[in-house]
N, CA, C and O atoms as CSV, one atom per row, in Angstrom:
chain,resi,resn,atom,element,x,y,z
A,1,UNK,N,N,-93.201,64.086,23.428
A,1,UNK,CA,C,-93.376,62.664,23.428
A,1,UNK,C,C,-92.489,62.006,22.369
A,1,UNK,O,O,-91.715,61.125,22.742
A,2,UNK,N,N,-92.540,62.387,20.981
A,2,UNK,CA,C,-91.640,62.119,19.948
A,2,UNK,C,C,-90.018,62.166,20.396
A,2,UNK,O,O,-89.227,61.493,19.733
A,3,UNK,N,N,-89.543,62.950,21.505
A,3,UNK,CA,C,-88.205,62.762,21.838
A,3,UNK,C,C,-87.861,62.244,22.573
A,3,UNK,O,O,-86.635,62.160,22.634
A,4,UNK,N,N,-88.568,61.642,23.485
A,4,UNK,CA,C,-88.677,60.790,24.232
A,4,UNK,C,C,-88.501,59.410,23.792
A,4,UNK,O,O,-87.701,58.696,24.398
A,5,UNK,N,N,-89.265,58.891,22.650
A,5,UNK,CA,C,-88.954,57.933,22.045
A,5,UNK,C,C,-88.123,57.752,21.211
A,5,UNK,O,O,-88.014,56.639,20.698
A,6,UNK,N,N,-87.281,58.837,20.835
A,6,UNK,CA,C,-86.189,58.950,19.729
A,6,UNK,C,C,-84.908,58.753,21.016
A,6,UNK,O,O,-83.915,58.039,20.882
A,7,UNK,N,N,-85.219,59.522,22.158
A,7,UNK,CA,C,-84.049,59.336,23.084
A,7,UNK,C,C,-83.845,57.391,23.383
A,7,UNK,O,O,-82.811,56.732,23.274
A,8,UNK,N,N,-84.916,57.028,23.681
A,8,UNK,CA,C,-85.403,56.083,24.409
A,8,UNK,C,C,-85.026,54.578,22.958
A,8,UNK,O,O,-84.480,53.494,23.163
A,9,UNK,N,N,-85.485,55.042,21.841
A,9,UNK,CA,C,-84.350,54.211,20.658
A,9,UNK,C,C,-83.235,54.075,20.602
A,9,UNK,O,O,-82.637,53.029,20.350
A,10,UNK,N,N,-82.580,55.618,20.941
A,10,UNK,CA,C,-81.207,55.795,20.747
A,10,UNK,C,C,-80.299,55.181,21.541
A,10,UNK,O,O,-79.239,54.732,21.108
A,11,UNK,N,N,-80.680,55.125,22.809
A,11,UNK,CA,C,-80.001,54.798,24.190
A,11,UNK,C,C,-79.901,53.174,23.842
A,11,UNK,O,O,-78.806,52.620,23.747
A,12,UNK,N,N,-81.151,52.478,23.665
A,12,UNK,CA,C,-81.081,51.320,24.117
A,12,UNK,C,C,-80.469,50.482,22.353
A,12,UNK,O,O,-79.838,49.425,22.331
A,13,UNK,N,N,-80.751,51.055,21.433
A,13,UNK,CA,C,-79.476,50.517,20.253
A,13,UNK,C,C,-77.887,51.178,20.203
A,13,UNK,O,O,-77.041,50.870,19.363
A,14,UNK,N,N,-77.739,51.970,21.098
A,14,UNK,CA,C,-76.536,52.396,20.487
A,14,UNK,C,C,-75.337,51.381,21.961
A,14,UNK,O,O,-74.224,51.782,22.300
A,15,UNK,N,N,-76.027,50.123,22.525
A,15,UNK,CA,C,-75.494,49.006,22.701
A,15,UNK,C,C,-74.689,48.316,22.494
A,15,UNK,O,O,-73.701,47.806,23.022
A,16,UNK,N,N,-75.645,48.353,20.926
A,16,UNK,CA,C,-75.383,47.496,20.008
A,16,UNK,C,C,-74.060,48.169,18.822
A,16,UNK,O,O,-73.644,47.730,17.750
A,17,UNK,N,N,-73.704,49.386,19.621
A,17,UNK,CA,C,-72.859,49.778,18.574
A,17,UNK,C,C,-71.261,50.111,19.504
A,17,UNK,O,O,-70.306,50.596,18.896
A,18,UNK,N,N,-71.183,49.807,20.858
A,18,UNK,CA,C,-69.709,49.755,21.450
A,18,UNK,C,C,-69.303,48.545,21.556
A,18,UNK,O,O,-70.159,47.732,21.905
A,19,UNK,N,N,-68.574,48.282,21.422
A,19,UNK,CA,C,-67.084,47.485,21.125
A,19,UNK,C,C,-67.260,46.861,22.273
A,19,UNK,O,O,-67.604,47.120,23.426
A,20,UNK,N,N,-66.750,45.502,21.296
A,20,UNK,CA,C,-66.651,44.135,23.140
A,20,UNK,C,C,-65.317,44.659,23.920
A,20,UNK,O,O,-64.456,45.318,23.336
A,21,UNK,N,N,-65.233,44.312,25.258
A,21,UNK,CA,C,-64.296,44.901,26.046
A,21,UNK,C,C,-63.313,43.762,25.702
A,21,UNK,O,O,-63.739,42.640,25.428
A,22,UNK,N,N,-62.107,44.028,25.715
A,22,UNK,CA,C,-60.895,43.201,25.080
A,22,UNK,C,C,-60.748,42.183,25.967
A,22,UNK,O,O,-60.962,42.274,27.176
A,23,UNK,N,N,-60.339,41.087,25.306
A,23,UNK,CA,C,-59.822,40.161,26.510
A,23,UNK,C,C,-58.640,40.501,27.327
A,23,UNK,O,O,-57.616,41.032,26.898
A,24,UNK,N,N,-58.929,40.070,28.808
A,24,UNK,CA,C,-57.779,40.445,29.432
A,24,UNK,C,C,-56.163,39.413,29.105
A,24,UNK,O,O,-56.078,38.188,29.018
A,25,UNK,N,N,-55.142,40.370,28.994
A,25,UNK,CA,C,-53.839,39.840,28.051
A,25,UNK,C,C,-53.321,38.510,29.063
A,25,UNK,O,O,-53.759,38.478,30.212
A,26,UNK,N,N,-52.575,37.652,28.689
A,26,UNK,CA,C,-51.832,36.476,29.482
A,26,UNK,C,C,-51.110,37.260,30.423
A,26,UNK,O,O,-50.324,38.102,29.989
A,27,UNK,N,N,-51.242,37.127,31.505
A,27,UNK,CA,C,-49.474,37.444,32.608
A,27,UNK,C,C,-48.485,37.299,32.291
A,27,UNK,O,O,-48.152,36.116,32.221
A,28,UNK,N,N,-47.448,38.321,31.922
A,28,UNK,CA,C,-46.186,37.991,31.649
A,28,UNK,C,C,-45.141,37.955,32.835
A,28,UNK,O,O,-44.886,39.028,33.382
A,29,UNK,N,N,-44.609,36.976,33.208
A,29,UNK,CA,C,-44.018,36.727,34.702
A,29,UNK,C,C,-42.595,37.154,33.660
A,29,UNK,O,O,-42.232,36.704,32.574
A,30,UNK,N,N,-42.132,38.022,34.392
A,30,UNK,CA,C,-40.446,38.499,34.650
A,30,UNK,C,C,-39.591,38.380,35.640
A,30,UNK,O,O,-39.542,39.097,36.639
A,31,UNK,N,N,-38.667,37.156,35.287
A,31,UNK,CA,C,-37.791,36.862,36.300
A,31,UNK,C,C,-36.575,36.925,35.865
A,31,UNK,O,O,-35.862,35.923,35.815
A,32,UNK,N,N,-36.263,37.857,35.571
A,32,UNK,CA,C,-34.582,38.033,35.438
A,32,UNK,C,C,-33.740,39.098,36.591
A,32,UNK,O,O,-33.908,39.284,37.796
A,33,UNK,N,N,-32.937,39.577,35.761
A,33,UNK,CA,C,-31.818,40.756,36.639
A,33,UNK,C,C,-32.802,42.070,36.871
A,33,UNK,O,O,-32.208,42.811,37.654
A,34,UNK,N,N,-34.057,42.636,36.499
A,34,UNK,CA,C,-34.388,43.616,37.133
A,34,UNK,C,C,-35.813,43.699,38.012
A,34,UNK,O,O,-36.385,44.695,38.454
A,35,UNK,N,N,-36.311,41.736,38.138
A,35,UNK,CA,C,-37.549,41.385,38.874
A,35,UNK,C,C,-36.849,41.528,40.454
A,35,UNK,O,O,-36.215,40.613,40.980
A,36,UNK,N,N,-37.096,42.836,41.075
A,36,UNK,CA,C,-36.312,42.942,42.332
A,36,UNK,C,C,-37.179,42.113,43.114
A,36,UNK,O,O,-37.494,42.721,44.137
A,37,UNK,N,N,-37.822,40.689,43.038
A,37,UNK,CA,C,-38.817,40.082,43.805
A,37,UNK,C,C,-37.996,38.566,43.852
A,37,UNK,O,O,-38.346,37.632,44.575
A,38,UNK,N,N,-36.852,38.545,42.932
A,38,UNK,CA,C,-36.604,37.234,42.712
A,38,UNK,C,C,-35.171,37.308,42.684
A,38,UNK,O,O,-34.751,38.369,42.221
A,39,UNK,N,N,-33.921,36.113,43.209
A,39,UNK,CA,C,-32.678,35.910,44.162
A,39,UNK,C,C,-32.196,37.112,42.974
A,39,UNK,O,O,-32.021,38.283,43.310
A,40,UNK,N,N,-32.043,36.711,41.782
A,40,UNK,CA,C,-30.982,37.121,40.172
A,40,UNK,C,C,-31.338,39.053,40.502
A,40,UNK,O,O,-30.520,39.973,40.473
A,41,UNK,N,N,-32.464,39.097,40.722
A,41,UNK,CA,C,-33.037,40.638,40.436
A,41,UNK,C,C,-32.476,41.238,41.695
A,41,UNK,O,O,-31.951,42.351,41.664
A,42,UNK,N,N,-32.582,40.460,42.925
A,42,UNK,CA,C,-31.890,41.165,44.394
A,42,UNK,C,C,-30.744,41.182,44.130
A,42,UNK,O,O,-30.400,42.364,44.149
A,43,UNK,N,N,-29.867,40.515,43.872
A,43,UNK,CA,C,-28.306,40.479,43.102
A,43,UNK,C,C,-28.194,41.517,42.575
A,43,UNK,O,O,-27.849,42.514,43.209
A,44,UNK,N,N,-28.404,41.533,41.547
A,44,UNK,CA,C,-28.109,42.742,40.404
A,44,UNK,C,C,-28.693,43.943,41.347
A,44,UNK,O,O,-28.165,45.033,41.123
A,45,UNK,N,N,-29.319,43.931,41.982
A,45,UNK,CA,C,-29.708,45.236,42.810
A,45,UNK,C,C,-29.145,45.638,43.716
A,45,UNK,O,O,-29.194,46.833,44.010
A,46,UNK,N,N,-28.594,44.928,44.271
A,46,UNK,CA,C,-27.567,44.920,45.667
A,46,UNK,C,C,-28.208,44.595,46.748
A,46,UNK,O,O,-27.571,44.202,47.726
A,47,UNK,N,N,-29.901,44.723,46.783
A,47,UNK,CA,C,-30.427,44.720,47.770
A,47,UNK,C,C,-30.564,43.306,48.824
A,47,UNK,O,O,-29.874,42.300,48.657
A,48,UNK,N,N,-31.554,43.452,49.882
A,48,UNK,CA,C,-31.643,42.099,50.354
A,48,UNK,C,C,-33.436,42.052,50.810
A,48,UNK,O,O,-34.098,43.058,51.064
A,49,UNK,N,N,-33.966,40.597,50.825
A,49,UNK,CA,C,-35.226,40.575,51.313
A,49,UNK,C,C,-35.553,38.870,51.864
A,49,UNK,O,O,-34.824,37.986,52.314
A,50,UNK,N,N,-37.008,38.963,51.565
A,50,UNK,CA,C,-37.574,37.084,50.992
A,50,UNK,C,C,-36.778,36.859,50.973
A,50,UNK,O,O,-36.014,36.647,51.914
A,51,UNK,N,N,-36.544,36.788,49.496
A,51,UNK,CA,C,-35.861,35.897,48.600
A,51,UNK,C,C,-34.469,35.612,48.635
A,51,UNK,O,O,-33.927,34.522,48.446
A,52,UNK,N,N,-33.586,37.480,49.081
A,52,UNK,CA,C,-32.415,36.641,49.567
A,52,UNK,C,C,-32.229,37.652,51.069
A,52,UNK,O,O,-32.348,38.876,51.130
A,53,UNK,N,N,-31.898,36.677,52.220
A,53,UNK,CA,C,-31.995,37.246,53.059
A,53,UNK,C,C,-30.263,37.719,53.461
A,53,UNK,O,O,-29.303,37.210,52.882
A,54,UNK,N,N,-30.138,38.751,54.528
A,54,UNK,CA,C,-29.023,39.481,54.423
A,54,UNK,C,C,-28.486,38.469,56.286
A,54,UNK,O,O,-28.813,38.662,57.457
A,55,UNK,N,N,-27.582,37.468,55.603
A,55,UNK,CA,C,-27.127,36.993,57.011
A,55,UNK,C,C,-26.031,37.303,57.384
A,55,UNK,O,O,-25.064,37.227,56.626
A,56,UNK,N,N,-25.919,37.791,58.838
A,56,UNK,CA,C,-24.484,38.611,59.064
A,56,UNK,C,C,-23.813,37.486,59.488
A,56,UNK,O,O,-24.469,36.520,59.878
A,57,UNK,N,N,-22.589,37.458,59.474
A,57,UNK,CA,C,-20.985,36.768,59.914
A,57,UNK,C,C,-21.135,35.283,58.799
A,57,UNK,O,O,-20.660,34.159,58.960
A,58,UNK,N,N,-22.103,35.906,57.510
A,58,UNK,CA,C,-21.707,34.378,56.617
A,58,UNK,C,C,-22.366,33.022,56.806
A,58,UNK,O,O,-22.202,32.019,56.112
A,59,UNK,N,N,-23.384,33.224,58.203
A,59,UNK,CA,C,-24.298,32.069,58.169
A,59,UNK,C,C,-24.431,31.560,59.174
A,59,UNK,O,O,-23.859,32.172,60.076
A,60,UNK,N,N,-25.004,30.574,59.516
A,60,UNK,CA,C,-24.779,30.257,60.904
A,60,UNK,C,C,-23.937,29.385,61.423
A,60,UNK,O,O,-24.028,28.981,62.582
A,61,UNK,N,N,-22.980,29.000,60.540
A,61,UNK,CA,C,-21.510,28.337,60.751
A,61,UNK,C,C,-20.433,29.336,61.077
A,61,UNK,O,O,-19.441,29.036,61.741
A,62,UNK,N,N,-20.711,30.780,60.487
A,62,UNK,CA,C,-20.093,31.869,61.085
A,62,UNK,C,C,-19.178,32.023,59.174
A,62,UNK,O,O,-19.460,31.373,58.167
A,63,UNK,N,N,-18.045,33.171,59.354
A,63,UNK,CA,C,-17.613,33.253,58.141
A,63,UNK,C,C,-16.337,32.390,57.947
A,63,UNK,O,O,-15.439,31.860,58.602
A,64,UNK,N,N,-16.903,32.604,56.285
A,64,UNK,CA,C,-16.074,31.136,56.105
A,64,UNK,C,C,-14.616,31.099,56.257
A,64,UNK,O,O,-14.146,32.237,56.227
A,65,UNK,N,N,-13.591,30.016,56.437
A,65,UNK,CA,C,-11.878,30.222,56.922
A,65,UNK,C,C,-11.310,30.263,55.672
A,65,UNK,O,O,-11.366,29.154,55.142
A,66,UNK,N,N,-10.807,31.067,55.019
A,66,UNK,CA,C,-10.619,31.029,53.827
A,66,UNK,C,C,-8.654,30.259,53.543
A,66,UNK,O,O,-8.098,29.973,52.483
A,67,UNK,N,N,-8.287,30.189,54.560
A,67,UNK,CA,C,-7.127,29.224,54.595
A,67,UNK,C,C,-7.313,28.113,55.212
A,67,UNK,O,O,-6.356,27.584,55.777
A,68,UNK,N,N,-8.225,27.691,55.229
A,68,UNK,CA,C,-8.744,25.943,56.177
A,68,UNK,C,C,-7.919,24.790,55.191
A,68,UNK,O,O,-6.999,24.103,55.635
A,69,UNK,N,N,-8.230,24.737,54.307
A,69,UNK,CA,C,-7.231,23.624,53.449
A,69,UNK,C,C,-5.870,23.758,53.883
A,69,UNK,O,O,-5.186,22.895,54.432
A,70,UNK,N,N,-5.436,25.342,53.475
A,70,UNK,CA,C,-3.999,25.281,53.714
A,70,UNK,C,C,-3.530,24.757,55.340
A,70,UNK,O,O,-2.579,23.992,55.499
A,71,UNK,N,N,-4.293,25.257,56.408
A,71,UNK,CA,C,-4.413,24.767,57.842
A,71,UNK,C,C,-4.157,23.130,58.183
A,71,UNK,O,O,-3.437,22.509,58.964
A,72,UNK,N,N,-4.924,22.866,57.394
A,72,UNK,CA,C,-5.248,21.033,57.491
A,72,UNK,C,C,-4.182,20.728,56.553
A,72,UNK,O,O,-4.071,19.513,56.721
A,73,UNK,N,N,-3.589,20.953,55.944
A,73,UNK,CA,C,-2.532,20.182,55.112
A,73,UNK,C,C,-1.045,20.587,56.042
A,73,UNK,O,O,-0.254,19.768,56.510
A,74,UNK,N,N,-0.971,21.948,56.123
A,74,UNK,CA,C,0.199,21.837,57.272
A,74,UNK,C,C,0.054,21.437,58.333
A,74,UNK,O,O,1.151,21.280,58.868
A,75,UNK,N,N,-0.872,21.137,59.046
A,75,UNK,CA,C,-0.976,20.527,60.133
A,75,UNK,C,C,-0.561,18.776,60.079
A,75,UNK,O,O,0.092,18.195,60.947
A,76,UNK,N,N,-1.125,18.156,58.835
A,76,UNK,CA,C,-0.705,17.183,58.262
A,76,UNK,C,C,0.549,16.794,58.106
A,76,UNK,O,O,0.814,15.595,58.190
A,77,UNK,N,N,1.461,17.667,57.872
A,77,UNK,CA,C,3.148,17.309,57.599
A,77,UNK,C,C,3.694,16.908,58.989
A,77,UNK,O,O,3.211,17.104,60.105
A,78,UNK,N,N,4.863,16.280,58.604
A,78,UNK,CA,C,5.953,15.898,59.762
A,78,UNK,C,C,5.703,16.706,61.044
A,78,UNK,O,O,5.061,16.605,62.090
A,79,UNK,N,N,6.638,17.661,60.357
A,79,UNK,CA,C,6.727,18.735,61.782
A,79,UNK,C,C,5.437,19.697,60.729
A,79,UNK,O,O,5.369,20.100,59.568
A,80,UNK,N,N,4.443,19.731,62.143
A,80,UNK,CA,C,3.552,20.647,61.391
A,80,UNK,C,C,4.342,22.074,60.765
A,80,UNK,O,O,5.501,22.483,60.840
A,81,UNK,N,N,2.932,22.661,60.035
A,81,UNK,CA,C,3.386,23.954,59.233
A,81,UNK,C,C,2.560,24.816,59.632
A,81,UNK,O,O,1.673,24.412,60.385
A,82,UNK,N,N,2.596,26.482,59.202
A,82,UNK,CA,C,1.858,27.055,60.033
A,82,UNK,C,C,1.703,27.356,57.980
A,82,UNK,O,O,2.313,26.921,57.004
A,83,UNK,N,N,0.476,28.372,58.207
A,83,UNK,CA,C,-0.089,28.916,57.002
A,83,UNK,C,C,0.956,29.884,56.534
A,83,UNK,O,O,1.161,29.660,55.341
A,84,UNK,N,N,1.322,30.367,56.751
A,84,UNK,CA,C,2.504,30.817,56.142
A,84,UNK,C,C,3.656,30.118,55.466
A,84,UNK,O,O,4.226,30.415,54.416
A,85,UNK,N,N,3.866,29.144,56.283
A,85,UNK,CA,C,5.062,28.361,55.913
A,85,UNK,C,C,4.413,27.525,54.946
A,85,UNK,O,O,5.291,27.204,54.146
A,86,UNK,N,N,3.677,27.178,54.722
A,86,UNK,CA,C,2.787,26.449,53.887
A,86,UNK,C,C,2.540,27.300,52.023
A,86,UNK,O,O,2.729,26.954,50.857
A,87,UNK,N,N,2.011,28.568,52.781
A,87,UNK,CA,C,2.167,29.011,51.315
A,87,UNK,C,C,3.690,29.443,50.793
A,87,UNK,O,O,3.824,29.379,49.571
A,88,UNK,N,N,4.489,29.738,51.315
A,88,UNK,CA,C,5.974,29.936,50.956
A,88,UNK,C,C,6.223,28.595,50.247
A,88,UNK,O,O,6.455,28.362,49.061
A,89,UNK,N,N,6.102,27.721,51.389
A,89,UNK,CA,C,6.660,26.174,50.184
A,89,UNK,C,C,5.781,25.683,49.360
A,89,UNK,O,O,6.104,24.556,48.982
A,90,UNK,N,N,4.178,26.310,48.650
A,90,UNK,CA,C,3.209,26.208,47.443
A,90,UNK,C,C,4.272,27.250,46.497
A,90,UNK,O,O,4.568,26.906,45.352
A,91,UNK,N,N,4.666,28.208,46.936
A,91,UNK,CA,C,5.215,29.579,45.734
A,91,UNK,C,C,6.433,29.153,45.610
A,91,UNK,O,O,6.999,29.666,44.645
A,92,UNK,N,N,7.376,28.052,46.496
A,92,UNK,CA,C,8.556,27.925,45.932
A,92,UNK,C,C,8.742,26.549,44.825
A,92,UNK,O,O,9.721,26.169,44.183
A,93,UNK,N,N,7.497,26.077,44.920
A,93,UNK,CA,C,7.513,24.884,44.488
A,93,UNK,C,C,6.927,25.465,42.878
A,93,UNK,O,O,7.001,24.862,41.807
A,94,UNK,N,N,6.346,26.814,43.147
A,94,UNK,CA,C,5.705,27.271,42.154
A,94,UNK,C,C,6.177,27.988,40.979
A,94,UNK,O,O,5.733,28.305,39.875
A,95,UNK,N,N,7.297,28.127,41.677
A,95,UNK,CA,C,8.299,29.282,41.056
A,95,UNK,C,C,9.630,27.759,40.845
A,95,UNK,O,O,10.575,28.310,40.280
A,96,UNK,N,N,9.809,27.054,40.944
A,96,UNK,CA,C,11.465,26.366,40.869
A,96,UNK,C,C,11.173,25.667,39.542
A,96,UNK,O,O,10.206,25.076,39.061
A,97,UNK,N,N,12.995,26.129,38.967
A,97,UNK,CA,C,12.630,25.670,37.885
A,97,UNK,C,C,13.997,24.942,37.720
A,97,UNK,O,O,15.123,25.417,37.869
A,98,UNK,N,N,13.629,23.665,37.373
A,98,UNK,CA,C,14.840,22.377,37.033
A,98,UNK,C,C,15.545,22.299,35.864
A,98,UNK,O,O,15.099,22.190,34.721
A,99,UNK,N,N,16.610,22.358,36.211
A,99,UNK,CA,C,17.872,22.442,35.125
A,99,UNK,C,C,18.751,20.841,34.887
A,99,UNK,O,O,19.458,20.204,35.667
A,100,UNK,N,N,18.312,20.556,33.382
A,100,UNK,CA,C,19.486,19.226,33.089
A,100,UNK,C,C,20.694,19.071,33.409
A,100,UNK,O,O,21.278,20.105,33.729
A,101,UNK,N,N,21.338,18.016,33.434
A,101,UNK,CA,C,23.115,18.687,33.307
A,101,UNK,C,C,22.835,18.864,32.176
A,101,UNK,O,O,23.118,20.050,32.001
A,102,UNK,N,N,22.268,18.278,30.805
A,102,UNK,CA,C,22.471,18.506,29.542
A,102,UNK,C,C,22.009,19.964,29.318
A,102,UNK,O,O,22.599,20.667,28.497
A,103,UNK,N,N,21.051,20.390,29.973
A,103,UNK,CA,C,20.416,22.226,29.433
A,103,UNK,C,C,21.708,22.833,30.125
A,103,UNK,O,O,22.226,23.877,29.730
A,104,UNK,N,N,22.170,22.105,31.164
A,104,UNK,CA,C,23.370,23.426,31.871
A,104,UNK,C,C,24.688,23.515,31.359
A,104,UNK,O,O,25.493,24.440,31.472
A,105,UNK,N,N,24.837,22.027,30.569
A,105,UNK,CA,C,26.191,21.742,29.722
A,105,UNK,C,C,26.284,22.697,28.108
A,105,UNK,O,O,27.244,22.972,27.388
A,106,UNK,N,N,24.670,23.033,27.993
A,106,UNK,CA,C,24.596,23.350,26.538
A,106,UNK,C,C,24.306,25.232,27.011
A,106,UNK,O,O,23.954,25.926,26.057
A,107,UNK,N,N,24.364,25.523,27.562
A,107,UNK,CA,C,24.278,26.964,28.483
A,107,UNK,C,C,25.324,27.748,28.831
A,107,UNK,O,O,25.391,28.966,28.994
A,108,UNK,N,N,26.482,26.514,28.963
A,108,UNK,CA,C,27.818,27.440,29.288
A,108,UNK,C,C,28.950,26.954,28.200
A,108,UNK,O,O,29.986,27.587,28.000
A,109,UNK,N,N,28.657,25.939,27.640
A,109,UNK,CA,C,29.787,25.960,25.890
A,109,UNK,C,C,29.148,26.754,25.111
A,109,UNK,O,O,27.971,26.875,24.772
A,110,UNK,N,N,29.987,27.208,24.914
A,110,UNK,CA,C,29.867,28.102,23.640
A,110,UNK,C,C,29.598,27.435,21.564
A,110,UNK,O,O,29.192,27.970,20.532
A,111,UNK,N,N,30.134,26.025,21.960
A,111,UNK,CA,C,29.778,25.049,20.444
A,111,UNK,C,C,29.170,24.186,20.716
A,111,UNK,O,O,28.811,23.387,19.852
């Protein structure tokens, strides 16, 4: 009977002797380069999902013309231009370099 009531003390004070359960911590939301849930983290991952979806031919305009300016500007000239001829006369215009008579007079005397 005596251990019974020594059990029966023990149980119901030793309550009073464990530790409050911790508060649960704030959420720490991670959204950078390795939250593979969010556009920056699918990037850096290579992957595709949600967030960024994997659209084939560039969208639904199709992929993009990556000489369209140059297109529309030679088409623009006199006698049109084709993209070629267009970038030849951007690189020659890019490359020419103008000479004074005075830089060409002072280039071939010697005093």
């Amino acid at each position: 009977m005596r251990v019974a009531v020594a059990l029966l003390a023990l149980t119901s004070s030793a309550s009073a002797f464990v530790a409050p359960a911790p508060a649960a911590a704030p959420l720490t939301v991670v959204a950078g380069r390795n939250d593979k849930r969010t556009r920056k983290g699918k990037i850096y991952a290579g992957s595709n999902g949600k967030s960024r979806p994997r659209v084939p031919g560039g969208g639904p305009k199709g992929p993009a013309d990556p000489y369209l300016t140059l297109r529309e500007w030679g088409a623009r000239q006199d006698p049109a231009m084709s993209v070629e001829e267009v970038v030849a006369a951007k690189v020659a215009e890019n490359t020419k370099q103008t000479l004074t008579l005075e830089e060409m007079m002072d280039s071939v005397t010697p005093f």
